[in-house]
N, C-alpha and C positions, 0 to 999 in steps of 0.2 A: 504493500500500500504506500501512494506515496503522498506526504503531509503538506506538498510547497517549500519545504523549510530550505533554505539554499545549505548546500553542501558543507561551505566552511563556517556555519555553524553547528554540526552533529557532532565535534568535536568535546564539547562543553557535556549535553549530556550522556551522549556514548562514555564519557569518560567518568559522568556521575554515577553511572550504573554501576560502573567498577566499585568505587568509592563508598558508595553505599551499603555493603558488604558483598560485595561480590568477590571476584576474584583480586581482581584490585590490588532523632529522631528525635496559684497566680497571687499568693499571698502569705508566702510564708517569714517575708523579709519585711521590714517597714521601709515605704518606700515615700517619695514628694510627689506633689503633682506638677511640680514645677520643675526646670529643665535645669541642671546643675550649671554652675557657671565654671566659666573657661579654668581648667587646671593649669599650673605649670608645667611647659613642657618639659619631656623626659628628655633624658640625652640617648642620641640614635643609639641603637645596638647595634654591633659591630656585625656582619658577616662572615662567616667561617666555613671553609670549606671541609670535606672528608680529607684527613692525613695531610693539614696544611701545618707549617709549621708553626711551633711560639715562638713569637719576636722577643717578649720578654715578661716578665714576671706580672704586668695588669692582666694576662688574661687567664692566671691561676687562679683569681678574687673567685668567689662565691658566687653564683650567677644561677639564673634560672636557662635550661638551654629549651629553644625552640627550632624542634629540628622538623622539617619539610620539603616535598619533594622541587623545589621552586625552580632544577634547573630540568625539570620531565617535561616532553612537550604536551604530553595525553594531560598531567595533573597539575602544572604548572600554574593556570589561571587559577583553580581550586583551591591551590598552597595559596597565593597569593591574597586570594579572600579571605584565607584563616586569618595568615600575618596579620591584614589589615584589621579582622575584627580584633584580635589579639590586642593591638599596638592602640585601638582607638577603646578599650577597656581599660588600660594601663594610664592612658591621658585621662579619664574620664575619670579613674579612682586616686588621682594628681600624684599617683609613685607608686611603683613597683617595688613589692618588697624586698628586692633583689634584682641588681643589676641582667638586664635581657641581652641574649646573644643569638644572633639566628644560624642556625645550621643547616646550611642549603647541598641537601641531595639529590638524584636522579631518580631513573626509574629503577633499579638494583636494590634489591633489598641489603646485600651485601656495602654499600653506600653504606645503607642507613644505619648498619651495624657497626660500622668504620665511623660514623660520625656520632655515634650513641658513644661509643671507646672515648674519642676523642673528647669529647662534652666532658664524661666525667673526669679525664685526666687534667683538665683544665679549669677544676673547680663546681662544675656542676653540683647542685643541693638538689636538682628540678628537673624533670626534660618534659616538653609536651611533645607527644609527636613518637612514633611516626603517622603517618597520614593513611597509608594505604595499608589493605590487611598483609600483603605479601611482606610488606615491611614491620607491620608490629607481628607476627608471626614471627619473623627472624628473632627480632628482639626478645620476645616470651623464651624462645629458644634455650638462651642464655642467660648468664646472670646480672640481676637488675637491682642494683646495689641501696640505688634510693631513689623515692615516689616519684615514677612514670606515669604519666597521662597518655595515655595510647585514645587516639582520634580515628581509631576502627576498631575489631577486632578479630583475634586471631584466629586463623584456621581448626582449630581445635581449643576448646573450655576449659582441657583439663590439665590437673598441677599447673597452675600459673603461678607464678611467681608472685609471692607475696608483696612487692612493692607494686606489682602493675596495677595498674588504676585503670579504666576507658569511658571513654566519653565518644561514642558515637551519633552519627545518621540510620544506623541500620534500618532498613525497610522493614525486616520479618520483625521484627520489636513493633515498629507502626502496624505492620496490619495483626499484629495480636491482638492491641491496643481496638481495632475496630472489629473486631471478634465481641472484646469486653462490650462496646459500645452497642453492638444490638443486639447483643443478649440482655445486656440492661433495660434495653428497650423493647424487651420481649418476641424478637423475634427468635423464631425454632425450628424454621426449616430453610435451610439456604439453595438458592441455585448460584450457583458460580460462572465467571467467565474468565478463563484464562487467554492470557497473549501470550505472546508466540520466544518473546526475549528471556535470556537464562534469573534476571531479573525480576518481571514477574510472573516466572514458573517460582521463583522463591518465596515471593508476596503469597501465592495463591496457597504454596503449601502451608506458610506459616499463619495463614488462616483459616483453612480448614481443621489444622489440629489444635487449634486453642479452641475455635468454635463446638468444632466436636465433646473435646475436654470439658467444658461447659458442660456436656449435656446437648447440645444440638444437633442437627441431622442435616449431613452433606446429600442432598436428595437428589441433585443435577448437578451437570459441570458440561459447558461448552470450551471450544477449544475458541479464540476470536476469527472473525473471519470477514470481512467487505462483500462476499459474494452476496448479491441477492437472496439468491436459494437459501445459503447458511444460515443469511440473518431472519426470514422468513420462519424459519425453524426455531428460531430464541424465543421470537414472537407468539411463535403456536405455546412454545415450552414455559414461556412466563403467563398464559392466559388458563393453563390446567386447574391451576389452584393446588400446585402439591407445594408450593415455596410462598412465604412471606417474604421473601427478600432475597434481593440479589447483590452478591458482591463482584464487583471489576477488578480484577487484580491487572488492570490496563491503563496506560498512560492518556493526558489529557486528546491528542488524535484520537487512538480506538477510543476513549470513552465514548466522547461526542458522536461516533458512526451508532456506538450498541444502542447508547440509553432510548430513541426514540421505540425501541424496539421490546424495551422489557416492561412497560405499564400493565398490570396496574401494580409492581411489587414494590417495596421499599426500595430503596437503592442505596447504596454503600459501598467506600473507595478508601485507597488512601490518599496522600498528599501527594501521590504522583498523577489524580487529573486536575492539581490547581496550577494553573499556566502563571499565575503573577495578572499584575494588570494588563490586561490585554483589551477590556470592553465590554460590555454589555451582553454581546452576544455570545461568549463564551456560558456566561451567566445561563441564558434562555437554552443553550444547545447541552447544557446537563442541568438542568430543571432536577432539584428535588433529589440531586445526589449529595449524598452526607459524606464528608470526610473529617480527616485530622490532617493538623498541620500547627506549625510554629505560633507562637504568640509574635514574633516580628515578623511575618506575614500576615498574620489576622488580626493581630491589635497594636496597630502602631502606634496609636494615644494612649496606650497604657504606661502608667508612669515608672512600670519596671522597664519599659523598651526607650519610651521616647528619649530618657537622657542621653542615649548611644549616638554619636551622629551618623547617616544614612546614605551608603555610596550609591551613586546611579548604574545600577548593572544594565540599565534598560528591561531588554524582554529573557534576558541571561538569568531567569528566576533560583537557577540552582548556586548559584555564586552568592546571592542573596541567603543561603538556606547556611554556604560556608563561613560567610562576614560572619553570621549568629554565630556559628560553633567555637569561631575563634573568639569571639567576646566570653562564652559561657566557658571554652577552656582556660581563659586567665583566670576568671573566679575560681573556680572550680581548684585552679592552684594555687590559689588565692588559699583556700580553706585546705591544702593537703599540707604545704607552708607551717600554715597554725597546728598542724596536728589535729584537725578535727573535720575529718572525710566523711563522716555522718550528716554533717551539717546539708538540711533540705532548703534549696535557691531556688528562688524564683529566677528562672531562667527566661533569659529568649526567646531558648530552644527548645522551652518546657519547662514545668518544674522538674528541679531535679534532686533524686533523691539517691543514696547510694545502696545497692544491691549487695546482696549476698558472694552474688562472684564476682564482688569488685567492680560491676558495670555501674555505671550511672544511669539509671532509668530516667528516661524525659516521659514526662505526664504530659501529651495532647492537650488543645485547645479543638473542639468539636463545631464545625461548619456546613454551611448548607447554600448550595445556589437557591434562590427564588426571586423571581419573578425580574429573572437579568441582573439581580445584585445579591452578594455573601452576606448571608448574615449569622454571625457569631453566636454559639449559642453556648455550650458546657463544657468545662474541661472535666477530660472523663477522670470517671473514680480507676485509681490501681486496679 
């Protein structure tokens, strides 16, 4: 199928996919309602490359290191939204607790490992990072001497290392999370639509087995499809009455072809069919689909977001989604820092709370198109 999208843009989300776990997600803080005034600025951090040398003894000092993949061309733009939310957290809380150093690697997870060595040889208290799972995989590997913030996670859950931390995007955590949301909302029998990317064949598994776990009943599952015929058949399949609802595990494109097609059941997505500001008719063209997605794409007036200031990614919605992460991973190190990784933030990128295996769970903010405009409705319960 093809969306219009011109070619030298699919780099950005073909590369989120990755990112997202792939091979390669509102009142707990007291907050203002008024915009923080200007910080004093930080002094830059220095750049550092894998296996560069020490010129001399300032860059043994104590430091927090933020290592990402900024010279990858696939994740490059990605890293650079973290930095940037990172860096506009730091200005906004007027000081780092610790001097910032950035650590710019490639696509090589073996990079990342070379510049994780080198971080703590040169002081490191901190590291955020790495970004992509192939690279915090590497790192779980081995030994992680002191509190890592890993910005994915690892190919396998198990024995991690006591000091790793993560703060991810992952998809299959979002659509659990919209599992919770219509079983709360009493739906019990689902039809599903899967697409066709390794992505959300992830989505779609990781909510059928929480929905199931629940207690609910996977009753249908379509594969996505454009062809007339196909979508005729969703059609006949959502009119049976065996399903109250249907979930997309499809990005904003297929959404927009299925949803005219599966009336009259509930409908249900994750944040992968909110396009960003795009217009009105996005709005009309998924009528009445419910998702999750960030508090800095759904409530930009709220006074835990608006202090952040707001880069223009344009229609580049997913660099918006990593600006957050990086704001939410300075806090976030912010409280590993103090010794207190328990501590639950109103984040972003959701509230956040810290998990048993060390993940940072983000708590959703619950959305709905109608009638051509989003409107915000609940952040779901855990």
């Amino acid at each position: 199928m093809r969306c219009g999208v011109p070619h030298c843009w699919l780099v950005v989300p073909l590369a989120a996919a990755i990112l997202y776990g792939g091979t390669p997600a509102l009142a707990s803080e007291a907050a203002t309602s008024s915009r923080a005034p200007p910080p004093p600025a930080l002094r830059a951090p220095s750049p550092l490359l894998p296996g560069s040398a020490t010129p001399d003894a300032e860059f043994e000092n104590p430091h927090i290191a933020l290592l990402l993949p900024l010279n990858s061309d696939a994740f490059g733009r990605h890293a650079e939204a973290v930095k940037n939310g990172f860096l506009a957290a730091a200005k906004v809380q007027g000081r780092a607790p610790l001097p910032l150093r950035i650590y710019a690697v490639g696509d090589d997870a073996r990079h990342s490992v070379e510049a994780y060595r080198h971080a703590l040889s040169t002081g490191a208290r901190l590291v955020v990072g790495p970004l992509t799972r192939d690279g915090v995989t590497a790192i779980a590997d081995g030994p992680v001497p002191v509190p890592t913030l890993a910005l994915n996670v690892p190919e396998s859950s198990a024995r991690l290392p006591v000091n790793l931390y993560m703060l991810s995007l992952q998809a299959e955590a979002e659509a659990r999370q919209v599992a919770r949301l219509a079983h709360q909302e009493g739906r019990r029998n689902a039809l599903t639509v899967n697409g066709e990317t390794p992505l959300m064949k992830r989505i779609h598994q990781a909510f059928v087995e929480e929905f199931t776990r629940l207690g609910g009943a996977h009753v249908m599952e379509f594969a996505f499809t454009s062809d007339p015929a196909g979508l005729a058949r969703l059609k006949q399949a959502a009119g049976l009455e065996l399903a109250d609802m249907a979930f997309l595990a499809l990005d904003f494109p297929r959404a927009r072809l299925a949803r005219p097609y599966l009336d009259p059941l509930a409908l249900y997505a994750t944040s992968q069919v909110h396009p960003g500001n795009v217009g009105p008719l996005a709005g009309f063209d998924l009528a009445g689909v419910r998702f999750l997605d960030m508090p800095w794409l759904l409530q930009p007036d709220h006074p835990a977001v608006m202090v952040y200031p707001r880069p223009d990614y344009r229609d580049a919605v997913v660099l918006d989604r990593f600006y957050a992460l990086g704001i939410d991973a300075f806090r976030v190190a912010q409280a590993l820092l103090a010794g207190k990784p328990e501590t639950t933030l109103d984040g972003v990128t959701g509230r956040l709370r810290l998990g048993r295996d060390h993940h940072f769970a983000r708590t959703l903010t619950a959305a709905q198109f109608n009638q051509g405009k989003l409107a915000v409705s609940v952040e779901v319960r855990p």
